[in-house]
C-alpha positions as CSV (number, residue, x, y, z in Angstrom):
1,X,21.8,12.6,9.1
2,X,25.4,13.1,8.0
3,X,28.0,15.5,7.9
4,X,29.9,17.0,5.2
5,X,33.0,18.8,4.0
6,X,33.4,20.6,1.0
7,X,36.8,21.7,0.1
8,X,36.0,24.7,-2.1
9,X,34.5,28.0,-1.9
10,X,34.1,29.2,-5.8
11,X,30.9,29.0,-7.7
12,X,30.3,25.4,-7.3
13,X,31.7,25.8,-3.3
14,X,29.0,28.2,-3.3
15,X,26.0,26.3,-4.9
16,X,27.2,22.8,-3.2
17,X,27.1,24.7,0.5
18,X,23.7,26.2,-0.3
19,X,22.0,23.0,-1.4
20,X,23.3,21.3,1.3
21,X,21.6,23.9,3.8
22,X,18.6,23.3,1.6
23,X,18.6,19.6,3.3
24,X,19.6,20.3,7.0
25,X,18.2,17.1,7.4
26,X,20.2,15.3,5.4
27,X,23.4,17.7,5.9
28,X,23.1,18.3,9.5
29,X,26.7,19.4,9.7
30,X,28.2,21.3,7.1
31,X,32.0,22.7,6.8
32,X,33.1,24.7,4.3
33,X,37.0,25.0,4.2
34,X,39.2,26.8,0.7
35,X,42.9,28.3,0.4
36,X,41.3,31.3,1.3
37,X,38.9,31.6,4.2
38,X,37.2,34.7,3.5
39,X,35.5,33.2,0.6
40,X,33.9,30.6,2.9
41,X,32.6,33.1,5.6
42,X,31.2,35.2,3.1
43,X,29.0,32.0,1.6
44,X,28.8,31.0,5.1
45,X,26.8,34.4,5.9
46,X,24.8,33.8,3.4
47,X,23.7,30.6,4.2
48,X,22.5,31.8,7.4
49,X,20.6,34.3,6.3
50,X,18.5,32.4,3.7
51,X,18.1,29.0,5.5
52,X,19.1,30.1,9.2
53,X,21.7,27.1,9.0
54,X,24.8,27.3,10.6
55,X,27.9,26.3,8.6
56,X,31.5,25.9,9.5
57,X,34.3,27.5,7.7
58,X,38.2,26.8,7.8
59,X,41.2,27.6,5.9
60,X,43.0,24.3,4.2
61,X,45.5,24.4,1.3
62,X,44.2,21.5,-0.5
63,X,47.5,21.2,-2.0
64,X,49.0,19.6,1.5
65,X,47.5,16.1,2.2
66,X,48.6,17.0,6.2
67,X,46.4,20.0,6.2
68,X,43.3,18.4,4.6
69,X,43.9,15.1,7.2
70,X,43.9,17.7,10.4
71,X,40.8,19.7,9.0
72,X,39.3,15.9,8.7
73,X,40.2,15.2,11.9
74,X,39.2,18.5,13.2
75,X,35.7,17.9,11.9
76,X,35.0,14.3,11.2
77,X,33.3,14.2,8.4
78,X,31.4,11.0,6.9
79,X,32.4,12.4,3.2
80,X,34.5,14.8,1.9
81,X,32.8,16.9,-1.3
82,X,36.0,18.0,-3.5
83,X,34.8,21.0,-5.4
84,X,38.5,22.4,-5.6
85,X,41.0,22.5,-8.4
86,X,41.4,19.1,-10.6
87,X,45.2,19.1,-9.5
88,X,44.4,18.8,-5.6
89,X,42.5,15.6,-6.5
90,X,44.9,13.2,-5.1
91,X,46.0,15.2,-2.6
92,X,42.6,15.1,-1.0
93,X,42.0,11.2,-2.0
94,X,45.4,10.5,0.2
95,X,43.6,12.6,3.1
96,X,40.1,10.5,2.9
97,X,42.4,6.9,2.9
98,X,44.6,8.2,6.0
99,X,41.3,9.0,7.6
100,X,39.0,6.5,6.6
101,X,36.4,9.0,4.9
102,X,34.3,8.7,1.4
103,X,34.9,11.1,-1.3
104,X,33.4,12.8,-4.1
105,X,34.9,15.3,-7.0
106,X,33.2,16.8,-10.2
107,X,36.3,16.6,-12.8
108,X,39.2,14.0,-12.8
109,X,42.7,15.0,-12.2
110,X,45.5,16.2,-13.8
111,X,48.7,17.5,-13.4
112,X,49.5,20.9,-13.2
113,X,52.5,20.6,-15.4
114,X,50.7,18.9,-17.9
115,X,47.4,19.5,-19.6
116,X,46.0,16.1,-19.9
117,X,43.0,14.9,-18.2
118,X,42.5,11.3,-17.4
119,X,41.0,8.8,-14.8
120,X,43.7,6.8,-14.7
121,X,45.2,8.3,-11.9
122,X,41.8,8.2,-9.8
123,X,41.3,4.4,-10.9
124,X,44.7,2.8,-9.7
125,X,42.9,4.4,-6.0
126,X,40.3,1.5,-6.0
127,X,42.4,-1.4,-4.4
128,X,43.4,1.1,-1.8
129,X,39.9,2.9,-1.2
130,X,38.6,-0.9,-1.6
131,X,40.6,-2.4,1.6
132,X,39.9,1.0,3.4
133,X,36.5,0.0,3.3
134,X,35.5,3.6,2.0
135,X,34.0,5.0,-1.8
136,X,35.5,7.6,-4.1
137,X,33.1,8.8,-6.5
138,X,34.4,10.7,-9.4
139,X,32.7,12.9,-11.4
140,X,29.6,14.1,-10.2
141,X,28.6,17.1,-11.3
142,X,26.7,17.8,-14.7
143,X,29.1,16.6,-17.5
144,X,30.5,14.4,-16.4
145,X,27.9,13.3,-13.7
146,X,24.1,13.7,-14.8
147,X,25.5,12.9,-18.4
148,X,26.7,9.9,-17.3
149,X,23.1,9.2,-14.8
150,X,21.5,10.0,-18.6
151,X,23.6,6.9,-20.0
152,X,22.9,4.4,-17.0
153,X,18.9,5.1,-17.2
154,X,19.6,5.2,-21.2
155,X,21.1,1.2,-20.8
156,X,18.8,-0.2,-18.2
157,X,15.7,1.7,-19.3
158,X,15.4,2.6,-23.0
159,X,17.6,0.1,-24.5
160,X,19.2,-3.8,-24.6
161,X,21.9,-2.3,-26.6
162,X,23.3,1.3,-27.3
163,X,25.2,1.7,-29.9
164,X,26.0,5.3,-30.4
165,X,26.1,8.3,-27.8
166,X,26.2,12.2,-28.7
167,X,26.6,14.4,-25.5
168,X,25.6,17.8,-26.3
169,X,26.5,21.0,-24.0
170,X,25.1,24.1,-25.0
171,X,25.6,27.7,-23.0
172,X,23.0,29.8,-24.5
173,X,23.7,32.5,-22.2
174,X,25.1,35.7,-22.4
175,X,26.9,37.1,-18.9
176,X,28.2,41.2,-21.0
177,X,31.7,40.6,-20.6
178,X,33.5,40.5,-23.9
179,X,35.5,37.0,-22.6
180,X,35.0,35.4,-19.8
181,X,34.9,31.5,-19.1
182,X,32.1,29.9,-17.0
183,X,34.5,28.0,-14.7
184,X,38.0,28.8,-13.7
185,X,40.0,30.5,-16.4
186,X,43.0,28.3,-16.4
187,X,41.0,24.6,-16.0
188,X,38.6,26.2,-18.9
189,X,41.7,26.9,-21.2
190,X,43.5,23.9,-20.7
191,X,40.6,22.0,-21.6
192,X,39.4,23.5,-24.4
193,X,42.9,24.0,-26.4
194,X,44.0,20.1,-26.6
195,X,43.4,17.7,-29.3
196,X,39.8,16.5,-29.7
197,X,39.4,12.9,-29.8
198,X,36.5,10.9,-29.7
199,X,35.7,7.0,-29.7
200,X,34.6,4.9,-32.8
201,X,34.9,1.4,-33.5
202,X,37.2,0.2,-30.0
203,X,39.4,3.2,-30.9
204,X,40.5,6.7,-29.8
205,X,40.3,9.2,-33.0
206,X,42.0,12.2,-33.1
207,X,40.8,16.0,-34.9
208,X,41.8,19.1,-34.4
209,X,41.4,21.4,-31.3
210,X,38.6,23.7,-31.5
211,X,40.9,26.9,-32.2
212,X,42.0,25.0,-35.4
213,X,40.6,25.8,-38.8
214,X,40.1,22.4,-39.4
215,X,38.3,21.6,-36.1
216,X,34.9,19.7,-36.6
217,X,32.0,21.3,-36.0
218,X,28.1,22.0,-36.9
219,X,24.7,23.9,-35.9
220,X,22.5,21.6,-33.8
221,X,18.8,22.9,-32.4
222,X,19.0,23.0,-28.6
223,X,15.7,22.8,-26.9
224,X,14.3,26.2,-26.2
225,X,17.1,28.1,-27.4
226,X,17.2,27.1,-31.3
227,X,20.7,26.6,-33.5
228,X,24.0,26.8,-31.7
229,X,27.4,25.9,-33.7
230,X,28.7,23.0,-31.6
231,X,32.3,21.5,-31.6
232,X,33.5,18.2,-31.4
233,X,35.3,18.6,-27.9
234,X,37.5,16.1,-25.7
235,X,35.3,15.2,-22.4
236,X,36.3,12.9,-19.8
237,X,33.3,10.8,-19.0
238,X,33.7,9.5,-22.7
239,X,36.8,7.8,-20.7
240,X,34.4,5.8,-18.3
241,X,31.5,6.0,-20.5
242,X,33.2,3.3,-23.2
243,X,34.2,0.9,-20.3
244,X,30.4,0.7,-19.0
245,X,28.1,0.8,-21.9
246,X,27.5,-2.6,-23.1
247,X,28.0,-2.9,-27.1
248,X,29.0,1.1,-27.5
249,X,30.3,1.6,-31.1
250,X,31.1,5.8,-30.7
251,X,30.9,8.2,-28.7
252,X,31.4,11.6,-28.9
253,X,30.9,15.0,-27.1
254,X,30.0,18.7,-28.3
255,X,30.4,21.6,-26.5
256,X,29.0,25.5,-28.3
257,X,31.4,28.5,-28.3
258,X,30.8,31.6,-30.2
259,X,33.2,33.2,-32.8
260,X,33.6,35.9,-30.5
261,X,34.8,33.5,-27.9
262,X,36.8,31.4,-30.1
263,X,38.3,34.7,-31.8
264,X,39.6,35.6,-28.2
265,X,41.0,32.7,-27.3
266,X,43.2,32.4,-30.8
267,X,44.5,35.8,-30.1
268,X,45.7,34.6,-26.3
269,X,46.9,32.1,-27.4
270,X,49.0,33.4,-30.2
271,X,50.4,35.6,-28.1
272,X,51.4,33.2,-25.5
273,X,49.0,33.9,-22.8
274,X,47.8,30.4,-22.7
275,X,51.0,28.5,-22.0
276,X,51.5,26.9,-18.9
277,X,54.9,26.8,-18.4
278,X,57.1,29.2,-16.5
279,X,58.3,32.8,-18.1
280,X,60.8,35.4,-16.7
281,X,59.0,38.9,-16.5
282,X,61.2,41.8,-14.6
283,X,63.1,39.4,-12.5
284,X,60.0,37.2,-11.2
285,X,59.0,34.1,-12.9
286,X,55.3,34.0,-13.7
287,X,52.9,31.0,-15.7
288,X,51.3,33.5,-18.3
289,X,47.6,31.2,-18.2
290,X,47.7,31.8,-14.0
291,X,48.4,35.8,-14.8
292,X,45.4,36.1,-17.3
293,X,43.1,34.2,-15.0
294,X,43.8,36.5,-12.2
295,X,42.7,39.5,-15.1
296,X,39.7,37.6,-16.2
297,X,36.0,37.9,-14.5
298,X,35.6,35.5,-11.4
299,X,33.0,33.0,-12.6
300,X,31.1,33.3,-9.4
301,X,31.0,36.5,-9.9
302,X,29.8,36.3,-13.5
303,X,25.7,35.1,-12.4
304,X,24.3,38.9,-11.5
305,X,23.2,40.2,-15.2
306,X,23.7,36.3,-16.5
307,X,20.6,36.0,-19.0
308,X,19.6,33.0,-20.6
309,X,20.1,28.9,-20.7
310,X,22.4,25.9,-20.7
311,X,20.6,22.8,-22.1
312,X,22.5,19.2,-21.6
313,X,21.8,16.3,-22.8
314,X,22.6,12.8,-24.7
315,X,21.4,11.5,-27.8
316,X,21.4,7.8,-27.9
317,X,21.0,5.5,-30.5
318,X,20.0,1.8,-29.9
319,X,18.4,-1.1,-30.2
320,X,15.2,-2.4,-28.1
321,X,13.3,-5.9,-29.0
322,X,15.4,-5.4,-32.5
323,X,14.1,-2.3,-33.3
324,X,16.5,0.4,-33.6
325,X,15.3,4.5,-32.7
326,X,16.8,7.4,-31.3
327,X,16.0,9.2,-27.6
328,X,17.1,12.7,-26.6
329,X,17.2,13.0,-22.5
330,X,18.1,16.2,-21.3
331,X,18.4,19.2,-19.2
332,X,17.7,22.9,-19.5
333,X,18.8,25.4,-16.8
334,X,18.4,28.9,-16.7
335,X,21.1,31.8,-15.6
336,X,18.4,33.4,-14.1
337,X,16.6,31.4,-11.7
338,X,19.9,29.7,-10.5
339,X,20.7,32.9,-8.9
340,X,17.8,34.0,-7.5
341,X,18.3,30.2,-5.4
342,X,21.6,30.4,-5.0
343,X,23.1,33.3,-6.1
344,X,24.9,31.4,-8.6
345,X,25.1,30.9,-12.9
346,X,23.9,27.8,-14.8
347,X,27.1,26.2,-15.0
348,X,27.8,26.3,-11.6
349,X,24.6,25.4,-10.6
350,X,24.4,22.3,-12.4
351,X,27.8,21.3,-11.5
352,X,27.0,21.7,-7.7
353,X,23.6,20.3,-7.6
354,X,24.5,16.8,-8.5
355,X,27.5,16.9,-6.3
356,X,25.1,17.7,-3.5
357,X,23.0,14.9,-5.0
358,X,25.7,12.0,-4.9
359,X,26.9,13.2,-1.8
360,X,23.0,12.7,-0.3
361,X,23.0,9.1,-2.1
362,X,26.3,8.2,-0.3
363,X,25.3,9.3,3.1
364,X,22.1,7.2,3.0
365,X,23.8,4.2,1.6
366,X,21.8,4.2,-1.4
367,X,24.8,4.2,-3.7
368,X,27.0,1.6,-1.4
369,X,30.4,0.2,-2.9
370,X,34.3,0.2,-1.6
371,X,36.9,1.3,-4.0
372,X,36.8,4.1,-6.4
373,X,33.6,4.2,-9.1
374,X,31.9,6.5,-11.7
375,X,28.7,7.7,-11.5
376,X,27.2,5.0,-14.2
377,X,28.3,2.2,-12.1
378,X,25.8,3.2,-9.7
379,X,21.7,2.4,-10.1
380,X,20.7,6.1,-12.4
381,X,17.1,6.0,-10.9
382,X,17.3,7.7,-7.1
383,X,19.4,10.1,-9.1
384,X,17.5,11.1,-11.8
385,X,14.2,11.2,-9.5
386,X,16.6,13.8,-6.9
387,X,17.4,15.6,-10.2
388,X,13.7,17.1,-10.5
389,X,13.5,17.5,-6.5
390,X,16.4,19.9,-6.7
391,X,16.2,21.8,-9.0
392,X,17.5,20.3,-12.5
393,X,14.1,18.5,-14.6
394,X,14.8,16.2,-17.3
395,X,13.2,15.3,-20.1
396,X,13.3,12.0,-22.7
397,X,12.3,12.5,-26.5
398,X,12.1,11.2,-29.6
399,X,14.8,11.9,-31.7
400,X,14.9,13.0,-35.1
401,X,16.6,15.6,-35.9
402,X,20.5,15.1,-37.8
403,X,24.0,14.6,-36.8
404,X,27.5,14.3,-38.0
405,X,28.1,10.8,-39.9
406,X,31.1,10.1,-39.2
């Protein structure tokens, strides 16, 4: 029995609370708390009337450590799920070490001045998190998370050695609006519009963003839903990934955007809609990316005629008994069925599912450490059994089919 505080009320907030109503047994308290409160009564209404589970719901700007420490206090939570904005991160570590509670988040921080996305900020937390006696686990949700569960179980059951990884993301879904991005607008963005690197040979190689014409891309066949034209893509669990896999000689992730998608986002950001700095309109200062996402569809709002599949997985290539073959593990969701559960898209679904997941795994002192660790540090196989119990099945293949050389 433990009890839980999530600290965000969007799509995830919304899946993460839901699942965690789903095991009352587990979750026998549950608070719900986000900038804006309505949001969490709204869930919390829901809640009761699927699972007749009560939840609690309270305002917190996740921006001020004080306010997140008094809600702690307020509530006493044994772990604090973080499914708010990547730049409140820290704010809400600082709130579980002055309070003594574990933590969990689904992306890795970064400043809001600065679109750059790295755990190094999280990481320099372990000495303190380590004499606190508490856990931070970082990165729990699909990808990173379950991606990085698929690398674990890849090392200590398919292979001695892995050599090369390939993460492939694929969103085969179509939600009617002409643009619209699957999580919040201005994280989305930021992401997708840096330089691409990936890791070969003990080093960081850079390529072009995906809006360039010289980006890298290709057609792969997802399971199920056939060719998609998949770019090479910046992700942040390559960042833990290459300090964890023994022997790793590349890594590299691919996400699939359509031209329509891609043609969009060239035009904003042409016209300057997707710069993050301040700009002087009619005597008020306003950040053009924050202005478009408050134009754009909500994401949790995007599930209702969401038709369709995501399908994540890795492709590994190793070595076992010196023979070298390649294994395809993976995942395939569908828009559909997530919101008739939950009321919820695929993305959001299989980001909050595994947060619910690692939470359940820390509150029963299955995954047991003190300082601040990734998902892969922790033993892949009580995940990737929960996995199939709630919701997201997996499968392992042979591989064959072809990939960049490069």
């Amino acid at each position: 029995m433990g009890k839980a505080l999530i600290i965000g009320a969007g799509g995830v907030g919304n899946v993460v609370a839901k699942k965690c109503a789903q095991n009352s047994e587990m979750f026998h308290e549950i608070c719900l708390a986000s900038r804006t409160k309505e949001k969490c009564d709204k869930i919390a209404e829901d809640v009761k009337k699927q699972y007749g589970v009560e939840i609690k719901t309270a305002k917190v700007d996740a921006d001020k450590t004080e306010e997140v420490v008094a809600l702690i206090k307020d509530f006493e939570p044994e772990i604090v799920i973080n499914v708010a904005l990547p730049y409140q991160d820290l704010t809400i570590m600082d709130a579980c070490l002055e309070t003594g509670v574990h933590y969990l988040d689904t992306a890795n921080y970064e400043p809001k001045d600065n679109p750059k996305f790295e755990y190094k900020w999280q990481w320099d937390y372990h000495e303190k998190f380590k004499d606190a006696g508490i856990m931070a686990v970082l990165g729990c949700g699909f990808d990173p998370g379950v991606t990085n569960v698929f690398c674990a179980y890849a090392q200590k059951h398919l292979y001695d050695e892995i050599k090369t990884i390939d993460i492939l993301d694929c969103n085969a879904g179509d939600h009617g609006h002409p643009f619209a991005t699957n999580f919040n607008p201005e994280i989305n963005i930021r992401e997708v519009t840096q330089v691409v690197r990936h890791w070969r040979n003990g080093k960081w190689v850079e390529t072009p963003p995906i809006l360039d014409k010289d980006s890298i891309h290709f057609s792969f066949n997802y399971p199920e839903v056939g060719e998609r034209e998949s770019y090479l893509l910046y992700h942040e669990e390559m960042e833990s990934l290459v300090k964890h896999i023994k022997g790793l000689e590349r890594i590299r992730f691919w996400m699939t955007f359509s031209e329509e998608y891609l043609t969009h986002l060239r035009v904003l950001k042409n016209v300057g809609m997707t710069r993050i700095d301040e700009v002087e309109y009619e005597g008020c200062k306003i950040v053009p990316l924050k202005f478009l996402k408050k134009l754009l569809p909500d994401p949790s709002e995007l599930g209702v005629n969401y038709k369709g599949k995501t399908v994540i997985g890795c492709v590994f290539d190793g070595v076992k008994d010196g023979k070298r073959f390649k294994k395809y593990i993976y995942n395939v969701c569908d828009h559909a069925e997530a919101f008739r559960e939950v009321q919820a898209q695929a993305v959001s679904y299989t980001t909050g599912v595994p947060a619910m997941i690692g939470a359940m795994l820390v509150l029963k002192k299955i995954w047991i450490g003190k300082g601040v660790f990734n998902v892969e540090q922790f033993d892949p196989d009580p995940f990737m059994d929960l996995l199939t119990l709630h919701g997201l099945p997996w499968k392992i293949e042979n591989f064959d089919g072809k990939l960049p050389e490069f």
